[in-house]
C-alpha positions in Angstrom: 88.6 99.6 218.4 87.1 95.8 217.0 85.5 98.1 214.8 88.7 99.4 212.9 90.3 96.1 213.1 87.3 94.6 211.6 87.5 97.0 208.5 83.7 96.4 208.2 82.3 98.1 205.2 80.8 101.4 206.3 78.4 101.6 204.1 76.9 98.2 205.8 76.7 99.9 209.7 73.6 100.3 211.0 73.4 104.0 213.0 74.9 102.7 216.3 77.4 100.8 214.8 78.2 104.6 212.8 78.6 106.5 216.5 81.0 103.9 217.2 83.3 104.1 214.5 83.6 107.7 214.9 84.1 107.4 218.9 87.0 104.7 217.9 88.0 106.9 215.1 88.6 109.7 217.3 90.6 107.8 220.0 93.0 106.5 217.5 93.7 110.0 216.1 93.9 111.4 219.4 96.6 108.4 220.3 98.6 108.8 217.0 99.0 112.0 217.0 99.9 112.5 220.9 102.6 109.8 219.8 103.8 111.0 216.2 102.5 114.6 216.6 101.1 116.1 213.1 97.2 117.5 212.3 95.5 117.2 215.4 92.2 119.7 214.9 91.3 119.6 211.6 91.1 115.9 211.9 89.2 115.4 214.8 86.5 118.2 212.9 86.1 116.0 209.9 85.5 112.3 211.1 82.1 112.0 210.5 82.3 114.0 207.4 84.7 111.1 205.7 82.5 108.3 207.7 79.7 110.2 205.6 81.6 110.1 202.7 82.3 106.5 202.9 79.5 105.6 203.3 78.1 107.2 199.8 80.9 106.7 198.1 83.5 103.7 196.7 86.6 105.4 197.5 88.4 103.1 195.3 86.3 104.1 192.0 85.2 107.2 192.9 87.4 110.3 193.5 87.4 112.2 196.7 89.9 115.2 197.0 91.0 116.3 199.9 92.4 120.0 200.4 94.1 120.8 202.1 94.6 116.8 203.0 95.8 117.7 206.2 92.4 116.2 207.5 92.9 112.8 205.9 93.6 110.3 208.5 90.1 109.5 209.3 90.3 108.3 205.7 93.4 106.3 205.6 92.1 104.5 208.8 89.2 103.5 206.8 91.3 102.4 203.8 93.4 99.2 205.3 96.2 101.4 207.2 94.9 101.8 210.9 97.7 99.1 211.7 100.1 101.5 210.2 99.0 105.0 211.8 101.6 104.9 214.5 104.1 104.9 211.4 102.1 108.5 210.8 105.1 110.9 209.3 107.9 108.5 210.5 110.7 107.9 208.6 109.4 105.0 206.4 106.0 104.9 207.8 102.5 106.4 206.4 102.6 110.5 205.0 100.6 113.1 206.8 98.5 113.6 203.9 96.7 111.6 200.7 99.7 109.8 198.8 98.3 108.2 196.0 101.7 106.1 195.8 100.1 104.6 199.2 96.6 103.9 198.3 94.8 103.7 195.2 91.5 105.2 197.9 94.0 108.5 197.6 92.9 110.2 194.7 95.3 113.0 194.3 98.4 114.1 196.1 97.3 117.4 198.0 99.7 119.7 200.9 99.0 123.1 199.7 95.5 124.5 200.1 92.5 125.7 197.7 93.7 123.1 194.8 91.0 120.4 195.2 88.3 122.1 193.1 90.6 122.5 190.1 92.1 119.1 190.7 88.5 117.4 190.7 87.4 119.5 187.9 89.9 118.0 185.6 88.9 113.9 187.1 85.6 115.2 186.2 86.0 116.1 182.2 88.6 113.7 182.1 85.6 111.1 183.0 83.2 112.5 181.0 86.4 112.4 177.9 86.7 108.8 178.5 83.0 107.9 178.9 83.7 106.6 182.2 81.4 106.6 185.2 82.5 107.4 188.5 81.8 110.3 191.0 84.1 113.4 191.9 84.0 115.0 195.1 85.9 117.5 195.8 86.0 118.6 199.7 87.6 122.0 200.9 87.5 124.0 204.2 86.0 127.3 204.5 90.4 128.6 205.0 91.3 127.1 201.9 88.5 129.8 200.2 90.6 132.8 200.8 93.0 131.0 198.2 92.8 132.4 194.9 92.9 129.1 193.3 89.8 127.9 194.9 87.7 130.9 192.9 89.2 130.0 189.7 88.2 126.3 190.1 84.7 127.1 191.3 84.0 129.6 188.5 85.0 127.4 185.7 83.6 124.3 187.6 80.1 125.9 187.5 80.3 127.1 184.2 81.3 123.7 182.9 77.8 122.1 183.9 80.3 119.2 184.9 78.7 116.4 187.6 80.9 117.6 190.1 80.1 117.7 194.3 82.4 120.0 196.5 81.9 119.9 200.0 82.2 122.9 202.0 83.7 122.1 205.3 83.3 125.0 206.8 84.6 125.2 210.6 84.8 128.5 211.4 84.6 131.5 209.0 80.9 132.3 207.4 81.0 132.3 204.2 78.4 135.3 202.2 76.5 135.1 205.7 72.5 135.3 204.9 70.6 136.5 208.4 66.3 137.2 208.6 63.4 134.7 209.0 63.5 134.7 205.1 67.5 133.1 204.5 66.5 130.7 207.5 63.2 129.6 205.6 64.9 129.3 201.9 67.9 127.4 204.3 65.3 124.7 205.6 63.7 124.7 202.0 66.7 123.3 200.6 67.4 120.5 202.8 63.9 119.1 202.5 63.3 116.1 200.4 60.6 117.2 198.2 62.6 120.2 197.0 65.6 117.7 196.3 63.1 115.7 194.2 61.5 118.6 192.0 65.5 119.7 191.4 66.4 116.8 190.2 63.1 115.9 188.2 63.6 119.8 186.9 67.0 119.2 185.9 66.4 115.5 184.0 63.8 117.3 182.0 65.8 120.1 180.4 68.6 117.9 179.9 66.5 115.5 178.0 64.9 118.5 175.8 66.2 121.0 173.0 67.2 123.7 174.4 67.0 122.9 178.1 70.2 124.4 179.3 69.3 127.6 177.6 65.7 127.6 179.3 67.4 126.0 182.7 69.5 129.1 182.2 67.1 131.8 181.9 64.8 130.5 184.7 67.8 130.6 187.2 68.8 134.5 186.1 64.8 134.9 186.5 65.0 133.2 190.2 68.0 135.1 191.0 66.9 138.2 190.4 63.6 137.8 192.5 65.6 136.1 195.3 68.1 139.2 195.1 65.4 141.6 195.8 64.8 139.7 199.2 68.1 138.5 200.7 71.8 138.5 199.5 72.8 136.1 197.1 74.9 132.4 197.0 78.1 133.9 195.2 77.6 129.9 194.2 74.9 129.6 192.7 76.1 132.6 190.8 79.1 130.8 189.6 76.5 127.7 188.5 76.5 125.3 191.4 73.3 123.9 192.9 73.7 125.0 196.5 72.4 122.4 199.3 73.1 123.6 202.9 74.0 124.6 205.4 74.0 120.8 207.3 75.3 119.6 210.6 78.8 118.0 209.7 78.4 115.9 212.4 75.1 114.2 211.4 76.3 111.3 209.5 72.8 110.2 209.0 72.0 113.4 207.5 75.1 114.1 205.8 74.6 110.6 203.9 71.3 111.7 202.9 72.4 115.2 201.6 75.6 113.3 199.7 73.1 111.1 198.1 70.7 113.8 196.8 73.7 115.4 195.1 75.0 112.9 193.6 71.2 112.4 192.1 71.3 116.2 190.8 74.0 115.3 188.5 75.4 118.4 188.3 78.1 121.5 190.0 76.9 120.9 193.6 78.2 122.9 196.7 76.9 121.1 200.0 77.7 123.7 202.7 78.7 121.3 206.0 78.9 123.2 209.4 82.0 121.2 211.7 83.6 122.2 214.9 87.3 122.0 214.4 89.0 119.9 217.7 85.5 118.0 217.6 85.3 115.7 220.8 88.6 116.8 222.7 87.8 119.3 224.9 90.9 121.2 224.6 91.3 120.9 220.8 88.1 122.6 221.1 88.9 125.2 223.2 91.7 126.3 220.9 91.9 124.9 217.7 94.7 127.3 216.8 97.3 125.8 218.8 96.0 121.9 217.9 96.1 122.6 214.3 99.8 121.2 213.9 101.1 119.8 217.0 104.5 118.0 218.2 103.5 114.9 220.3 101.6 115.9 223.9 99.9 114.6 226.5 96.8 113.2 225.2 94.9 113.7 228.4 96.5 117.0 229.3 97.2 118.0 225.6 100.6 119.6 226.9 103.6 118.9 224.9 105.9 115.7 225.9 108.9 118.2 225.4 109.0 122.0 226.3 108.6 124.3 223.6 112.3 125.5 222.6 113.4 128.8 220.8 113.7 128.6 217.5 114.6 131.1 213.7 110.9 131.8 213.8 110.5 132.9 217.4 113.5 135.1 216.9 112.3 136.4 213.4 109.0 137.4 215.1 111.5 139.0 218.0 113.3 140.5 216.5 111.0 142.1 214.0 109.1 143.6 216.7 111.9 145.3 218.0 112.8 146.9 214.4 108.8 148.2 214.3 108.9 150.0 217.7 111.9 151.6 216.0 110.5 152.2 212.7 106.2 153.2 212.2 107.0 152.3 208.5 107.6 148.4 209.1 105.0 146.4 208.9 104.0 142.7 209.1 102.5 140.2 206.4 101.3 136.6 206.2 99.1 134.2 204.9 97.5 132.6 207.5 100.9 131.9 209.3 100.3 134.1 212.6 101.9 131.3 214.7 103.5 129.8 212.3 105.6 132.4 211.4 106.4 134.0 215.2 104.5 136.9 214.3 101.8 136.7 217.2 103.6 139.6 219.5 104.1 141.3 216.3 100.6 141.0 215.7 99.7 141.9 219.6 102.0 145.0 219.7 101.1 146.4 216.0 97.7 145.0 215.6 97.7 148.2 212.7 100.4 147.1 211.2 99.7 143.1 211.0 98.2 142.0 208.1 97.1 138.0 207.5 95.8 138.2 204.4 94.7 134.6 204.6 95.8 131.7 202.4 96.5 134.0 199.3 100.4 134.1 199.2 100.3 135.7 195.3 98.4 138.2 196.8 100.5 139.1 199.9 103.8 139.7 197.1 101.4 142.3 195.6 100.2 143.8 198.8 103.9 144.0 199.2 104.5 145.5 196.8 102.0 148.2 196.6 102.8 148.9 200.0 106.7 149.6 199.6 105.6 151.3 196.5 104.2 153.9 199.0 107.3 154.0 201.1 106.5 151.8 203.8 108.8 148.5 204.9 107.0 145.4 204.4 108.4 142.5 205.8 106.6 139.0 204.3 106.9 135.8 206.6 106.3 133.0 204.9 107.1 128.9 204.4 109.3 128.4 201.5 107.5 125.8 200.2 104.5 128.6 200.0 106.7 131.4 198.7 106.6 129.4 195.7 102.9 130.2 195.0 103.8 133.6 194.9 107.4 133.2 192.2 105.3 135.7 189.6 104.3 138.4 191.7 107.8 138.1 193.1 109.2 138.6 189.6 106.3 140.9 187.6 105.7 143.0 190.8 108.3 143.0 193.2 111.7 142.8 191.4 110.5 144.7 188.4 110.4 148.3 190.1 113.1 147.4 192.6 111.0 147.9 195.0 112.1 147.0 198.4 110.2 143.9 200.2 111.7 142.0 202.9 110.8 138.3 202.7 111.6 136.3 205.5 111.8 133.1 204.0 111.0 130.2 206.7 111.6 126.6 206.5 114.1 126.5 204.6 115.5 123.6 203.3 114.2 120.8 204.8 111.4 120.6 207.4 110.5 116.9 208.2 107.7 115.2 209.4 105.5 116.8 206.6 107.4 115.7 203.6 107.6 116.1 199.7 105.0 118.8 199.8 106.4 120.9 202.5 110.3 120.9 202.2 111.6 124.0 201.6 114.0 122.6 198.7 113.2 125.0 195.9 113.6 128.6 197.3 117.6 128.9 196.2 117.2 127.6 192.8 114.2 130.0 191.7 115.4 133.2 193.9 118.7 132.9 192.2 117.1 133.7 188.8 115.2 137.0 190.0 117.4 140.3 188.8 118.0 142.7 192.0 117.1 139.7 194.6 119.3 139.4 197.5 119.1 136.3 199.6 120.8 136.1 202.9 120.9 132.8 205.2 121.9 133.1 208.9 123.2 129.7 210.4 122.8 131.2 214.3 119.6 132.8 215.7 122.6 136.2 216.3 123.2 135.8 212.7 119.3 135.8 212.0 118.6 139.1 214.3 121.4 141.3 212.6 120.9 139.9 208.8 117.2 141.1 209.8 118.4 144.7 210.8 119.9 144.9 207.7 117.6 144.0 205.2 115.0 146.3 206.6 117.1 149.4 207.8 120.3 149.0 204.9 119.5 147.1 201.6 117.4 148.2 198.7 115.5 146.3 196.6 113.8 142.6 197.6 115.5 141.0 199.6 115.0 137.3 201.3 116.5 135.7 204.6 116.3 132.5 204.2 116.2 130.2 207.7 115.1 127.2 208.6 112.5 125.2 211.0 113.7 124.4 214.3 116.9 125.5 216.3 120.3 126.7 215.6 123.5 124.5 216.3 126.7 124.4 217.9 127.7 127.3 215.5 126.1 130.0 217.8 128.8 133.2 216.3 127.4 136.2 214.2 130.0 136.5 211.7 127.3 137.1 208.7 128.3 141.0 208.5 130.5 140.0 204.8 129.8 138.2 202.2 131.2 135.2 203.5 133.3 134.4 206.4 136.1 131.7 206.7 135.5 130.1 209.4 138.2 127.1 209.8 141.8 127.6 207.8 142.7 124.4 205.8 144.5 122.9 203.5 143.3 119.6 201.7 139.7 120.9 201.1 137.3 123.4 200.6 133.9 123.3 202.4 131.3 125.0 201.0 127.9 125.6 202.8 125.3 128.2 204.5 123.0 128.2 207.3 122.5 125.8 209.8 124.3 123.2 207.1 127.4 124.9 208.4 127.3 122.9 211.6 127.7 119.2 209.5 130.7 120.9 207.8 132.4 121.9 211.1 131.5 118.7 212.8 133.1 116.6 209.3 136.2 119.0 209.9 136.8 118.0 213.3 136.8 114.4 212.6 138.7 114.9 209.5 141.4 116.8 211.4 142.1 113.7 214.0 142.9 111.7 210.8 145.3 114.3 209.4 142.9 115.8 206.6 143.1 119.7 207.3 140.2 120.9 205.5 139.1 124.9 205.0 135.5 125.2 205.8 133.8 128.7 204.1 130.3 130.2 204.8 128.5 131.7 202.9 126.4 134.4 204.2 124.9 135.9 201.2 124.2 133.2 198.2 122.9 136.1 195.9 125.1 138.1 194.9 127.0 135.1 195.5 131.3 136.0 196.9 132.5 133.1 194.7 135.6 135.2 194.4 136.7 133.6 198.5 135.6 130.1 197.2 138.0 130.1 194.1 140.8 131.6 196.2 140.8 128.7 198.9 140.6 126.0 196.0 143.3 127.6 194.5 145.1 126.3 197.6 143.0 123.2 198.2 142.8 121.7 194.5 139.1 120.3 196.3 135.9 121.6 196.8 132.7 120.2 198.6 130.0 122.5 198.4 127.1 121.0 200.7 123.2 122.3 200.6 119.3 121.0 201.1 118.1 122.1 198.0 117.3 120.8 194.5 120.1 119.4 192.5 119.8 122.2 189.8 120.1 125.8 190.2 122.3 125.7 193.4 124.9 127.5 195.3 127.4 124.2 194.0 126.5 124.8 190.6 127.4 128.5 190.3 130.5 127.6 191.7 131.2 125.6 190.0 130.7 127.4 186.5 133.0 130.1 188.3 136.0 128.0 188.8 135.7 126.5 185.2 135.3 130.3 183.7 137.9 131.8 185.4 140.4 128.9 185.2 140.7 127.8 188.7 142.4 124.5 188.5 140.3 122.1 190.9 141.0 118.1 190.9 137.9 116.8 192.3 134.4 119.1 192.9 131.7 117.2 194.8 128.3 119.2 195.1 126.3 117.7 197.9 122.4 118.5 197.9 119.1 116.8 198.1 119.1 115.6 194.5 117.2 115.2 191.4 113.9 113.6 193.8 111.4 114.5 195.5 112.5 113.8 199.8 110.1 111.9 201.8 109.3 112.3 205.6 111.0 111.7 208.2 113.0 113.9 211.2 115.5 116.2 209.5 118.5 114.0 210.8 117.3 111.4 209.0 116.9 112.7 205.7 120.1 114.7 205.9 121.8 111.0 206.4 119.6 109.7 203.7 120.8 112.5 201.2 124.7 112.1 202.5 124.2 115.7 204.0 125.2 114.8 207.6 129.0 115.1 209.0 129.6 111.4 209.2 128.6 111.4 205.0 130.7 114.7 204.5 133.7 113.1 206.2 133.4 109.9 204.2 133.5 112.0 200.8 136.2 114.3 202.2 138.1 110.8 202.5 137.1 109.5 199.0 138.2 112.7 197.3 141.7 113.0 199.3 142.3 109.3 199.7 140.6 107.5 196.5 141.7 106.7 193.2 
């Protein structure tokens, strides 16, 4: 580890002192995340890649994007924070991905996948805008390329004739795979120095003469056409990019070299780097799947510290299953959520009816779509924080026709460790504003199985059950049949929540009910259409309503009630709407941030006491 304390410039290590730093490298992953749990794979696959681009690069001037950036500790390790990486996704501590807020070596806030192209793209005309002189790199894995995002980048990258490098870190899938004695020859033609040299001599001299690009131009549709008559072709060169690759991503040496050459061509590059996700734990290895996103485990072992335990995603995937062996017309959807989403025995039982359509969630709405269109049930598991990606199918293809998709909306509200880019905080306010949506949220994995039922076998239209990570708590009932359900009678207050949030407004209640403070605690089980007739009949009682939910501040549950009680002239002294405000929520274990964002009993009980007892 003297090698990390050190914080030796890179770019000054001879090759020993290279093998090294990656072997530390590794170990301190390994040991963070066995501690803090978090992105265990993808990291371990890129550590000699980031050593490589290190070494190349000044992180500090130069721009490096990461995408998805789940594969960025390497990097913050090598940018002053190794002290701090057993803060990783702590309350307080370092994020799980770049944070630009952290370090100025973090170019560009990334938690979503295929967005590094277009990100770099605009550093790279925004540079050549401000005749500035610095080098863009964007770096994406071969997953992030079944985003629909990625294509649009890369196509107008390559056009733009921009100085731009994207690495391809590909670590599994084959991307336009060339086979023959011919693509291996023209494969070991690019990576060989003299070849580099006459591109980048070729390239200087039509820059430098009139009309160069246009003869550049017609030479490459010339050299395209003859090297399409022999073997597939690089859909990137197509789209403009000089294509350098494949190269062993675990060659620093060579990977430095390759860096260096395209930084020389001064123009769209793709360098194609081959990596082997889990690289250097045997197990990670072995099954990168299960150590893409781990809780913290046995580093020797790489069992979990804590036995798995059941959670609204295991019981979706359950419970889903069951409905299919009822049903031939149900079928499965995600985007690259298998696990994820508790959809592997779906996927084991039905492997017909099982569709990942990869990391393309616009695409999976419209698949949706077209599929209920035809009269089957598509049910579409996905992270709320993704469903977003996918708001204008939901809206131009979905809720249009009325046509009936199931969207089992996971992780809602918040989710942790993983932060601003992964809480589920917008889902309410946008599905509120589709016409013919219905949105359901179970607060107990009973409530879960039979909302379920229901929007596959009874409702019409799209509808979304909305649930969050992790387990269910004390509230264990299924009273989610109506449109709400009163769960506690009361009469100095009215508590307003759904889903799990239920549980803080029960647990405030009891406490409050030892002081003397009765207080009527309502859940709602559907929040669109939204029963705001039950709310306004218990503050027509109470004269006080708390209405508590983790989501943005605007376009909530509290809001429409609000408006309801003012139109239809419910007098109410004091309303109090609880959420996760007008800011972004940073990491930390959902107790935490629910006591950070007064969302937790102990805050509930304080306000209840404010609004009964205050001036």
């Amino acid at each position: 580890m003297n090698l990390l304390e050190e914080q030796k410039p890179v770019a000054g290590m001879n090759d020993d002192e290279i093998r090294a730093l990656c072997a530390a490298l590794r170990a301190m992953i390994l040991e963070t995340v066995s501690e803090t749990g978090g992105h265990l794979a993808p990291n371990l696959g890129a550590v000699e890649l980031t050593v490589a681009l290190h070494r190349c690069f000044d992180v500090y001037r130069d721009r490096i994007v990461f995408d998805v950036g789940h594969q960025c500790y390497a990097h913050k390790i090598l940018t002053g924070r190794a002290e701090k990486m057993k803060t990783l996704r702590t309350f307080g501590g370092i994020a799980g991905f770049p944070k630009p807020a952290e370090s100025a070596a973090d170019a560009f806030a990334t938690g979503h996948a295929s967005t590094s192209v277009s990100a770099a793209l605009g550093m790279a005309r925004a540079r050549t805008l401000e005749g500035k002189d610095y080098k863009v790199v964007a770096v994406i894995g071969d997953g992030a390329l079944t985003g629909g995002l990625a294509y649009e980048g890369l196509c107008d990258a390559g056009e733009s004739g921009e100085p731009l490098i994207v690495v391809l870190n590909d670590n599994g899938m084959s991307i336009t795979k060339n086979v023959g004695a011919v693509a291996r020859y023209l494969a070991e033609q690019r990576l060989k120095p003299q070849y580099i040299r006459f591109k980048r001599g070729y390239y200087k001299f039509t820059a430098s003469v009139p009309g160069g690009r246009g003869l550049r131009n017609f030479n490459h549709r010339i050299k395209s056409a003859l090297k399409n008559a022999i073997l597939p072709s690089s859909m990137f060169e197509s789209m403009g990019f000089s294509y350098l690759g494949p190269v062993d991503g675990h060659d620093v040496k060579r990977l430095g070299l390759m860096l260096e050459w395209a930084k020389e061509l001064n123009c769209p590059v793709l360098l194609h780097v081959r990596t082997v996700k889990g690289k250097g734990v045997s197990y990670a290895e072995a099954t990168p799947e299960h150590y893409h996103g781990v809780a913290p485990f046995d580093p020797a072992t790489g069992e979990p510290k804590k036995p798995p335990c059941e959670n609204f995603s295991a019981v979706f995937g359950e419970t889903l299953t069951e409905l299919a062996a009822g049903d031939a017309r149900v079928c499965a959807v995600t985007a690259a959520m298998e696990e994820g989403t508790g959809l592997a025995s779906f996927a084991a039982r039905f492997p017909a009816r099982f569709f990942d359509v990869g990391i393309a969630e616009g695409h999976a709405v419209t698949m949706s779509a077209g599929m209920a269109k035809q009269g089957l049930l598509p049910v579409f598991a996905v992270y709320s924080s993704f469903l977003q990606r996918g708001y204008d199918m939901l809206i131009h293809d979905v809720a249009i026709q009325n046509l009936h998709v199931v969207f089992g909306v996971d992780r809602a509200g918040l989710v942790g460790e993983d932060g601003e880019t992964h809480h589920g905080m917008f889902d309410v306010p946008f599905l509120s504003t589709v016409p013919n949506m219905t949105v359901l949220c179970p607060a107990s994995f009973a409530e879960l199985r039979s909302m379920l039922a229901r929007a596959v076998t009874k409702y019409g239209g799209p509808v979304a059950v909305r649930y969050p990570r992790g387990g269910e708590g004390e509230y264990r009932l299924d009273a989610g049949d109506a449109p709400s359900a009163l769960l506690r009678k009361g009469s100095a207050v009215t508590l307003v929540s759904y889903g799990t949030l239920v549980n803080e407004l029960l647990a405030a209640a009891e406490t409050l009910a030892a002081e003397g403070i009765e207080a009527e605690v309502v859940k709602l089980n559907s929040i669109l259409p939204l029963d705001a007739d039950a709310v306004a009949e218990s503050v027509k009682k109470t004269r006080r309503l708390l209405v508590l939910e983790d989501c943005a501040a605007h376009g909530g549950v509290g809001e429409r009630l609000a408006a309801h009680l003012a139109v239809s002239g419910v007098p109410a002294e004091k309303i109090l709407l609880r959420n996760l405000g007008e800011r972004f929520v940073p990491h930390g274990t959902v107790p935490q941030l629910r006591r950070l964002r007064g969302l937790d009993a102990a805050a509930v009980a304080d306000a209840v006491r404010e609004m009964c007892h205050g001036g």
